[in-house]
DSSP file (Angstrom, degrees, kcal/mol; ACC not computed):
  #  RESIDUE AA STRUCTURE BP1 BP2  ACC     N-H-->O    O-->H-N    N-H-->O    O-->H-N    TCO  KAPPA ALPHA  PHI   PSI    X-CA   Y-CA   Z-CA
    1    1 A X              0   0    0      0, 0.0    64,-0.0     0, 0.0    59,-0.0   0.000 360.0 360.0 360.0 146.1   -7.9  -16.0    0.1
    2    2 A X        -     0   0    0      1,-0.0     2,-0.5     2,-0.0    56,-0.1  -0.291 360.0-161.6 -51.1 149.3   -6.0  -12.9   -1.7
    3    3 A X    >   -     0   0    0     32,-0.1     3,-1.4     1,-0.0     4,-0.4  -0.900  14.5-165.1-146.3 113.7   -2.0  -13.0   -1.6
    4    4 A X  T 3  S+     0   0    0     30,-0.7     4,-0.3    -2,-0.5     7,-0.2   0.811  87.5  74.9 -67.7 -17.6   -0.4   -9.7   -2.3
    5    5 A X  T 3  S+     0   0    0     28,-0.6    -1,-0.3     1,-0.3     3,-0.2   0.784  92.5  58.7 -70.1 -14.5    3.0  -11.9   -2.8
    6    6 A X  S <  S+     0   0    0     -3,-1.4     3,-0.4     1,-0.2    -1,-0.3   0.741 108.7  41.5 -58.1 -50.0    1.3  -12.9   -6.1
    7    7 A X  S  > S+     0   0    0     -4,-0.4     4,-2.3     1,-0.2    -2,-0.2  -0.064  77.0 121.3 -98.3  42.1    1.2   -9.2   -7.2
    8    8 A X  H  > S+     0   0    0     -4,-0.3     4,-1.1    -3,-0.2    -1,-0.2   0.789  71.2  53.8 -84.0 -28.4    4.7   -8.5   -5.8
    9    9 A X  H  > S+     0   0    0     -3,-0.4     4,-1.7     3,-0.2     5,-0.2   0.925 109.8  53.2 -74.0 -45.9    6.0   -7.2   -9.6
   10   10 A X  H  > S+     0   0    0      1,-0.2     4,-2.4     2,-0.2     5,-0.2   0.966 110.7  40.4 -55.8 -36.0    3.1   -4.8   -9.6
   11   11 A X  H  X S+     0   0    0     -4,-2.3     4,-2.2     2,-0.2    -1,-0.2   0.891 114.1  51.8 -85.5 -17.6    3.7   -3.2   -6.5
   12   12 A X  H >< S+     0   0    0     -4,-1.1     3,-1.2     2,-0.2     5,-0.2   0.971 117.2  50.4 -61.7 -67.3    7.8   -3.1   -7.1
   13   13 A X  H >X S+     0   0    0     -4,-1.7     4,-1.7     1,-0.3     3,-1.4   0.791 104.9  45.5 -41.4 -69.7    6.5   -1.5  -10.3
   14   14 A X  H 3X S+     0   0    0     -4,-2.4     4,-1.4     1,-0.3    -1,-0.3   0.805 118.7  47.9 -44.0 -39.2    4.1    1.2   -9.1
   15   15 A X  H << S+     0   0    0     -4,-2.2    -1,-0.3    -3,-1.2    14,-0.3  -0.271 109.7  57.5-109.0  49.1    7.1    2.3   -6.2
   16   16 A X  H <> S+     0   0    0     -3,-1.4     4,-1.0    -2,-0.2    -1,-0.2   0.295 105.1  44.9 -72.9 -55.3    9.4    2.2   -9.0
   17   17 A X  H >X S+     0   0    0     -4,-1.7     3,-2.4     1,-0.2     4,-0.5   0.973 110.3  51.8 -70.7 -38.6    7.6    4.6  -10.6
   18   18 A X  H >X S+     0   0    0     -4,-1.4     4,-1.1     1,-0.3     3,-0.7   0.768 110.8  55.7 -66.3 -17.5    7.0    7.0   -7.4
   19   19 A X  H 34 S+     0   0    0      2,-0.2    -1,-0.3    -3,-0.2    -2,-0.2   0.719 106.4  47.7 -41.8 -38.3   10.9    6.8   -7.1
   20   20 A X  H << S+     0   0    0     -3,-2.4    -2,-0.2    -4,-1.0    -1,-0.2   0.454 107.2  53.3 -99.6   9.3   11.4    7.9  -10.3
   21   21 A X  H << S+     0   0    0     -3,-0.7     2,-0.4    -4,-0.5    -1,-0.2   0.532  96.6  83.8-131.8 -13.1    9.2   10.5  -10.0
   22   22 A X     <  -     0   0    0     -4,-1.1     5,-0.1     1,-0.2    -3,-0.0  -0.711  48.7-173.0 -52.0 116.5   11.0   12.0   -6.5
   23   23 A X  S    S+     0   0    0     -2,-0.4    -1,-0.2     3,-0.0    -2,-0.0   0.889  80.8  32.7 -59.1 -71.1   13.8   14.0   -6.8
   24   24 A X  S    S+     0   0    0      2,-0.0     2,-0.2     0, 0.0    -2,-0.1   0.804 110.1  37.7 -67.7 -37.0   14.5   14.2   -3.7
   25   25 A X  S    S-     0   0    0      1,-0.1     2,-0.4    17,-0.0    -3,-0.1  -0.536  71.3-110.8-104.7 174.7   13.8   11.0   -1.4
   26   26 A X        -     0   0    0     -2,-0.2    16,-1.8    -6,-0.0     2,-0.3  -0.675  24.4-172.0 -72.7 127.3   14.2    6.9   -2.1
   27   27 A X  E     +A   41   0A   0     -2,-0.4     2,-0.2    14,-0.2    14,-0.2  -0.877  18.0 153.7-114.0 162.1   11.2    4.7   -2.4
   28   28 A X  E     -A   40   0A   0     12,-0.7    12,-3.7    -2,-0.3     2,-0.7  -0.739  49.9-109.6-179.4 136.6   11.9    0.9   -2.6
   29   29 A X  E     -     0   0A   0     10,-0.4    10,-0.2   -14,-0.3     3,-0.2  -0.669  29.3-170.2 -68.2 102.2    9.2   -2.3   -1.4
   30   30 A X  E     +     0   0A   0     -2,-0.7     2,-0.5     8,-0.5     9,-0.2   0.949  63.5   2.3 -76.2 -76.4   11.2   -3.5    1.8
   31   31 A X  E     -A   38   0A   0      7,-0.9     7,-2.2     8,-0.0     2,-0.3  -0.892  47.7-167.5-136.4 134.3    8.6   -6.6    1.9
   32   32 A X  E     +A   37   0A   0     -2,-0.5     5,-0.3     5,-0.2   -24,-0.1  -0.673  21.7 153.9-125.8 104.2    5.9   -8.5    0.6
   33   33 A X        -     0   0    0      3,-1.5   -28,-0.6    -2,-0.3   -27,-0.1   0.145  57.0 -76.1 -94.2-162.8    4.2  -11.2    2.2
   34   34 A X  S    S+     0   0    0    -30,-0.2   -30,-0.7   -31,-0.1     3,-0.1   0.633 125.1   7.0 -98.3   3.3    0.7  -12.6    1.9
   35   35 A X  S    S+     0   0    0      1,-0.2    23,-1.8   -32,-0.2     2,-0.3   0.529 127.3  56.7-139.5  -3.9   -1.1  -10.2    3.6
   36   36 A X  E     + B   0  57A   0     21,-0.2    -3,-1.5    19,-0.1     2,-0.4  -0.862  44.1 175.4-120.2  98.6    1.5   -7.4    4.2
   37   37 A X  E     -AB  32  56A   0     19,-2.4    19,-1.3    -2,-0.3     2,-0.4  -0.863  22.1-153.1-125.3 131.4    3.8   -5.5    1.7
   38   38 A X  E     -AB  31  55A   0     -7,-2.2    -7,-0.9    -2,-0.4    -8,-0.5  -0.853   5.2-153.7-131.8 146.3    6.3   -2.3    3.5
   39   39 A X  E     - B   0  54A   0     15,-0.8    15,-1.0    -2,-0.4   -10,-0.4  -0.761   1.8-152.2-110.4 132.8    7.3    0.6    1.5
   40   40 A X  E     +A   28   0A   0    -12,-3.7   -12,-0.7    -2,-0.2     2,-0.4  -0.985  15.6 179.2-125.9 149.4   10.0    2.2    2.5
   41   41 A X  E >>  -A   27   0A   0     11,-0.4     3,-1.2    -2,-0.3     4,-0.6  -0.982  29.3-130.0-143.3 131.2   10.3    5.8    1.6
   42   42 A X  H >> S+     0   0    0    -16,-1.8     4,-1.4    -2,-0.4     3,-0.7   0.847  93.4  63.3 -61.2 -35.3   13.9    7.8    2.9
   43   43 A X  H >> S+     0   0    0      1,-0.2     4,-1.8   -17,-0.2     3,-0.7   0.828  83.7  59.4 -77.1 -19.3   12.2   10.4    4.4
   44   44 A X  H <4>S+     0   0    0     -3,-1.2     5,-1.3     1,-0.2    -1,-0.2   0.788 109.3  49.0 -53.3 -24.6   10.6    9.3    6.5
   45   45 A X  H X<5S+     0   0    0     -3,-0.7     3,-0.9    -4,-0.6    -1,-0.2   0.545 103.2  65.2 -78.2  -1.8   14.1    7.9    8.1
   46   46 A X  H <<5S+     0   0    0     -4,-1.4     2,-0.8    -3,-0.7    -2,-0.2   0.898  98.8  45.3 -68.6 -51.0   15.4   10.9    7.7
   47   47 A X  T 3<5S-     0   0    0     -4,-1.8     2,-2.0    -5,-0.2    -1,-0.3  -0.395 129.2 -94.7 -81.7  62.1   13.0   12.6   10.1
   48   48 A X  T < 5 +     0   0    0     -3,-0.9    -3,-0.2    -2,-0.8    -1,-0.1  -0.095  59.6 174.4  88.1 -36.3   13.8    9.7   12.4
   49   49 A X    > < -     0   0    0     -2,-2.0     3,-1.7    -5,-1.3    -1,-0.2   0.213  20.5-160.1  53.7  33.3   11.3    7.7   11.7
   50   50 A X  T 3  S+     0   0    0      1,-0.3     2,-0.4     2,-0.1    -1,-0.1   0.773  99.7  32.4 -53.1 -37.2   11.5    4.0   13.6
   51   51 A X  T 3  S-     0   0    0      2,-0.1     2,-9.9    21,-0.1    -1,-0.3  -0.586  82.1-178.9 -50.1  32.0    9.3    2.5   11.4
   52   52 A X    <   +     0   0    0     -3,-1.7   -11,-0.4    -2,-0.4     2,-0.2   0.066  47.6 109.8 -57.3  56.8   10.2    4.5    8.3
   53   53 A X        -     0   0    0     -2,-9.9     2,-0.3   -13,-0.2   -13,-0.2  -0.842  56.7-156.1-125.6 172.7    7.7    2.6    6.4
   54   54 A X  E     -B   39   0A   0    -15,-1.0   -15,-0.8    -2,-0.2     2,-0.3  -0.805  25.4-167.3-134.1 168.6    4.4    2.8    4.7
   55   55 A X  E     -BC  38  70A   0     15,-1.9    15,-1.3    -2,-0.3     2,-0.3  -0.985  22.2-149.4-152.8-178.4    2.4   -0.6    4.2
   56   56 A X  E     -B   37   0A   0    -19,-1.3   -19,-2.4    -2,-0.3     2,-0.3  -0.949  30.1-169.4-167.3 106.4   -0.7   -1.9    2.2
   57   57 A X  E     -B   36   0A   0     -2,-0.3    11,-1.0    11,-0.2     2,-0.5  -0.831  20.1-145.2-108.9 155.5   -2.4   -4.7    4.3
   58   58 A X  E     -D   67   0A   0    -23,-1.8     2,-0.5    -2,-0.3     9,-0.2  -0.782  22.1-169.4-113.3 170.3   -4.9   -6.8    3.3
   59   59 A X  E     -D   66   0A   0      7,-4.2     7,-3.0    -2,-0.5     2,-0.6  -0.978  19.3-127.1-145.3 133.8   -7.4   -7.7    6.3
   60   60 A X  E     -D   65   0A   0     -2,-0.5     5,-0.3     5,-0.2    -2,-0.0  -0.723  13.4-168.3 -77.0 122.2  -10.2  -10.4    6.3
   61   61 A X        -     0   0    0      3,-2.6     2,-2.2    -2,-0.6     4,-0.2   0.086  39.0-114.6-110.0  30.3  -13.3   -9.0    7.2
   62   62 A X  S    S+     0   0    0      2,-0.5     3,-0.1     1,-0.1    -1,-0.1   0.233 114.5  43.7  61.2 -21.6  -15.3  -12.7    7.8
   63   63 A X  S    S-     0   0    0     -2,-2.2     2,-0.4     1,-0.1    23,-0.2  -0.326 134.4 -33.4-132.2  68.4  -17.8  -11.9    4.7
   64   64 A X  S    S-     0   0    0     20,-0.2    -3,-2.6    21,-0.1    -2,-0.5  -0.857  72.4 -77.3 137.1-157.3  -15.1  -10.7    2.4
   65   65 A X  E     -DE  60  83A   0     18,-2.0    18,-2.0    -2,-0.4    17,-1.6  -0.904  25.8-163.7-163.9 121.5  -11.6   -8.8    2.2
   66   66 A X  E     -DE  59  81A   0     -7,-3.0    -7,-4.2    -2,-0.3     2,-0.3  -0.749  11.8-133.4-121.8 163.1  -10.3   -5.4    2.2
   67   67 A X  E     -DE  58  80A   0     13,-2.9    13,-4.9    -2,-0.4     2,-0.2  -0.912  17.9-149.5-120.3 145.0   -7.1   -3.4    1.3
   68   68 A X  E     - E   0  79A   0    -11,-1.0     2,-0.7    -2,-0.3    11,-0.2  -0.841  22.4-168.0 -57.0 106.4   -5.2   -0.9    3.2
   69   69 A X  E     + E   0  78A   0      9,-3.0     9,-1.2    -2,-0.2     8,-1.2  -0.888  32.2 173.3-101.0  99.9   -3.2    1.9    2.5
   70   70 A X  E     -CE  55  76A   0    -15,-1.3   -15,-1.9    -2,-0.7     6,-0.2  -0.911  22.8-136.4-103.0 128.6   -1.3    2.8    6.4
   71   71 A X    >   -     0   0    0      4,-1.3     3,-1.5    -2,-0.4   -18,-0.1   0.578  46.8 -70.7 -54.1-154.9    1.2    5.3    7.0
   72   72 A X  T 3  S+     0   0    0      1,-0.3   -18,-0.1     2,-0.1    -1,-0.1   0.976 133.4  50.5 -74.0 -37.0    4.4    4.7    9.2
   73   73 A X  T 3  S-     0   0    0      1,-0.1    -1,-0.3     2,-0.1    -2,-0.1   0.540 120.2-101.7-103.1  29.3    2.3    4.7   12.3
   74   74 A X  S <  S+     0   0    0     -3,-1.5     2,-0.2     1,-0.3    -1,-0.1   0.867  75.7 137.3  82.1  31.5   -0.4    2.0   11.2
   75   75 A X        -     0   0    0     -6,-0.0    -4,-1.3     1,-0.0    -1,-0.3  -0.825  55.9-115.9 -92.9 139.9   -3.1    4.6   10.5
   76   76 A X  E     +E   70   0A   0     -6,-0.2    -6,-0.2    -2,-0.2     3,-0.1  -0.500  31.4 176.1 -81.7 169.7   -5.1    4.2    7.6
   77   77 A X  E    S-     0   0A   0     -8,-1.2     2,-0.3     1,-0.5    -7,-0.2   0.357  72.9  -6.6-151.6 -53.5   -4.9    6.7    4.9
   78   78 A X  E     -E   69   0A   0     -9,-1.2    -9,-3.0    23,-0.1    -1,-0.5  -0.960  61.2-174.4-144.4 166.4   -7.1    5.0    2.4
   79   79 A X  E     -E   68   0A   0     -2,-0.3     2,-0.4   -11,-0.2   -11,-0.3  -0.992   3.4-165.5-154.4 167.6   -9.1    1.4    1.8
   80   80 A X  E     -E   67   0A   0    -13,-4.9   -13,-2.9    -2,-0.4     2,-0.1  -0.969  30.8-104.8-160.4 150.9  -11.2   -0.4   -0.7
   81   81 A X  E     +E   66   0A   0     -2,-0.4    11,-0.7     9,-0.2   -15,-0.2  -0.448  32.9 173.6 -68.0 136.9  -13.4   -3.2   -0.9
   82   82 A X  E    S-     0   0A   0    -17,-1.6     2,-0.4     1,-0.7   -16,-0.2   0.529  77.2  -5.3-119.7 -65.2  -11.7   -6.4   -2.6
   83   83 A X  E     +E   65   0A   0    -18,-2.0   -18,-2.0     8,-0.1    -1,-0.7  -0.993  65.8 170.4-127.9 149.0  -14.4   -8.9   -2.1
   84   84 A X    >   -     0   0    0     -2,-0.4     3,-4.6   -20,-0.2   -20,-0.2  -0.326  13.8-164.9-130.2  78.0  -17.6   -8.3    0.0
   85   85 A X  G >  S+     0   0    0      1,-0.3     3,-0.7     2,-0.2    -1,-0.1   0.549  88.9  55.4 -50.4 -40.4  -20.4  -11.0   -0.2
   86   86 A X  G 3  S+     0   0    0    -23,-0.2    -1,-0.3     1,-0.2   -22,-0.0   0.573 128.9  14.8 -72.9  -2.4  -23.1   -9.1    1.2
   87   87 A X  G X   +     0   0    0     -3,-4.6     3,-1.9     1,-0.1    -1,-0.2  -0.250  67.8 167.2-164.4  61.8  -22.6   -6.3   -1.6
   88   88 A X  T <   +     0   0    0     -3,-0.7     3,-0.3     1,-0.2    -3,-0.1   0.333  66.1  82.3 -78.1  31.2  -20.3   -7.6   -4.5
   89   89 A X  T 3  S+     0   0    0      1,-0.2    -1,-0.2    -5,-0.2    -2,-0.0   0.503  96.7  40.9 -89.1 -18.4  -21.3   -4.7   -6.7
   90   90 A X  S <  S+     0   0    0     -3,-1.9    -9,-0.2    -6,-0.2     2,-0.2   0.636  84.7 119.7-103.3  11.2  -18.6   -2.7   -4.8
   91   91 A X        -     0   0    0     -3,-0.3     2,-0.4    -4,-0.1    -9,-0.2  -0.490  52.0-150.1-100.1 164.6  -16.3   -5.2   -4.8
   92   92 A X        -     0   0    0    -11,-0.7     2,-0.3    -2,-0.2    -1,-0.0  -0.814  29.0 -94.9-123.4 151.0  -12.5   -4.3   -6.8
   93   93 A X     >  -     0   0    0     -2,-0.4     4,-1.6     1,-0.1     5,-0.2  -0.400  29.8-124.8 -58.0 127.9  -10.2   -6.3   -8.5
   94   94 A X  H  > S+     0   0    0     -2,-0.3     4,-2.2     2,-0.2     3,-0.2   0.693 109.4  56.6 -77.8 -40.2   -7.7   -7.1   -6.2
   95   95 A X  H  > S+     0   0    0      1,-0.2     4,-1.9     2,-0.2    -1,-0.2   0.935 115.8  46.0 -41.8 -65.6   -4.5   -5.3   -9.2
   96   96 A X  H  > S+     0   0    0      2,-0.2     4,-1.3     1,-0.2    -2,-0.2   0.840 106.6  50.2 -41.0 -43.7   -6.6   -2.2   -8.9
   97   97 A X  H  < S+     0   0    0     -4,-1.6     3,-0.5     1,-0.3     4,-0.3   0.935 109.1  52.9 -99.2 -60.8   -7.0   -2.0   -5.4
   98   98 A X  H >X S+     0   0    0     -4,-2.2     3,-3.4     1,-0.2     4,-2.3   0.894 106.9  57.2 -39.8 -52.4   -3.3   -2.4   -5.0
   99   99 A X  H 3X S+     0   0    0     -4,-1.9     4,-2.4     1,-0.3    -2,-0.3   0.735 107.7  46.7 -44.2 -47.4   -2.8    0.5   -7.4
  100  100 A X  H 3< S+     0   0    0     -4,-1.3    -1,-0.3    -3,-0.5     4,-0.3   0.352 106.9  53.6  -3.8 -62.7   -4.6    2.5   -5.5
  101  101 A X  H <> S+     0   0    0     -3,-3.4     4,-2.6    -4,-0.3    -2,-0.2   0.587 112.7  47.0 -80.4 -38.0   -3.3    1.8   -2.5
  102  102 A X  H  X S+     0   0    0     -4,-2.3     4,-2.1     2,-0.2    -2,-0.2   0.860 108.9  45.5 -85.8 -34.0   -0.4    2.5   -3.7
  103  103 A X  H  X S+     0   0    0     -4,-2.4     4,-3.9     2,-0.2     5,-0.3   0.889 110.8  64.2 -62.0 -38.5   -0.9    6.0   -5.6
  104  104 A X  H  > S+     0   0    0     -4,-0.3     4,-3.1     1,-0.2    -2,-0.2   0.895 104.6  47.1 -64.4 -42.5   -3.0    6.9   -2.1
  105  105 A X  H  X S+     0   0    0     -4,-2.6     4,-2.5     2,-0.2     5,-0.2   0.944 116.4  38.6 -73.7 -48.8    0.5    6.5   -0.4
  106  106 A X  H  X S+     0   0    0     -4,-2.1     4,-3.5     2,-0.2     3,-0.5   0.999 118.9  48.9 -30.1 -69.7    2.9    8.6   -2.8
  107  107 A X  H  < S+     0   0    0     -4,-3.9     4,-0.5     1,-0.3     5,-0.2   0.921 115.0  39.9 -66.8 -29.6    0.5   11.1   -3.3
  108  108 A X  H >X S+     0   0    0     -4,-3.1     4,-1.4    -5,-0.3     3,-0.8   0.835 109.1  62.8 -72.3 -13.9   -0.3   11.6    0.4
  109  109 A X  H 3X S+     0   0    0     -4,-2.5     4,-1.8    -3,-0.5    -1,-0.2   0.912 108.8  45.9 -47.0 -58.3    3.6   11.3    1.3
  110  110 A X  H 3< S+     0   0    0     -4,-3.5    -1,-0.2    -5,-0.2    -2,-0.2   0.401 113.6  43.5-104.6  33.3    4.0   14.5   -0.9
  111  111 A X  H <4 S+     0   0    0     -3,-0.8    -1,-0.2    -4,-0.5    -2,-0.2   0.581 121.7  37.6-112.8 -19.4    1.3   16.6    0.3
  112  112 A X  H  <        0   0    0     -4,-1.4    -3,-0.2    -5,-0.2    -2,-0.2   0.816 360.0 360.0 -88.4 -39.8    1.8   15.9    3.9
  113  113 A X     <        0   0    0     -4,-1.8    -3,-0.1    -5,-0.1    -4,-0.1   0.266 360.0 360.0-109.3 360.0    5.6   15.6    4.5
């Protein structure tokens, strides 16, 4: 099985760069586990926010594995096929996928908020 805690310098790296590319709020990787990695992005605790986080899960789907983008209240915002046996022509490299996930959360953080 996939373990994002493997790619834990890419994703510090990709919300490094969306930090550096805010004026205004903080981004920073609160956590990374093996199936869970939280974002944490200041504005959202600024508006209040309990959960001022964003997170990128990965979820076993019994013939394969998919990635997650969810916003602070556990909605998905984007996903992508990692492995799928029944159709591994769609399936994405598990570095991509993160990347992905991870530009899908920036950019919808500064078109929405």
């Amino acid at each position: 099985m996939y373990d994002l805690r493997e790619h834990k310098e890419l994703i510090s790296q990709l919300v490094s760069e969306a930090n550096q590319n805010d004026e205004n709020w903080r981004w920073s990787v609160k956590s990374v586990g093996k199936k869970k990695a939280r974002i944490f992005w200041e504005y959202l605790e600024y508006c209040g926010q309990k959960e001022p986080y964003f997170s990128i899960v990965l979820e076993n789907t019994g013939d394969g594995c998919w990635i997650t983008a969810k916003n602070e209240h556990g909605e998905t915002m984007n996903s992508e096929i990692v492995e799928d046996k029944e159709l591994p022509y769609l399936n994405t490299p598990l570095a991509e996928a993160i990347t992905m996930m991870v530009h899908a959360i920036r950019n919808t953080a500064h078109a929405c908020y």
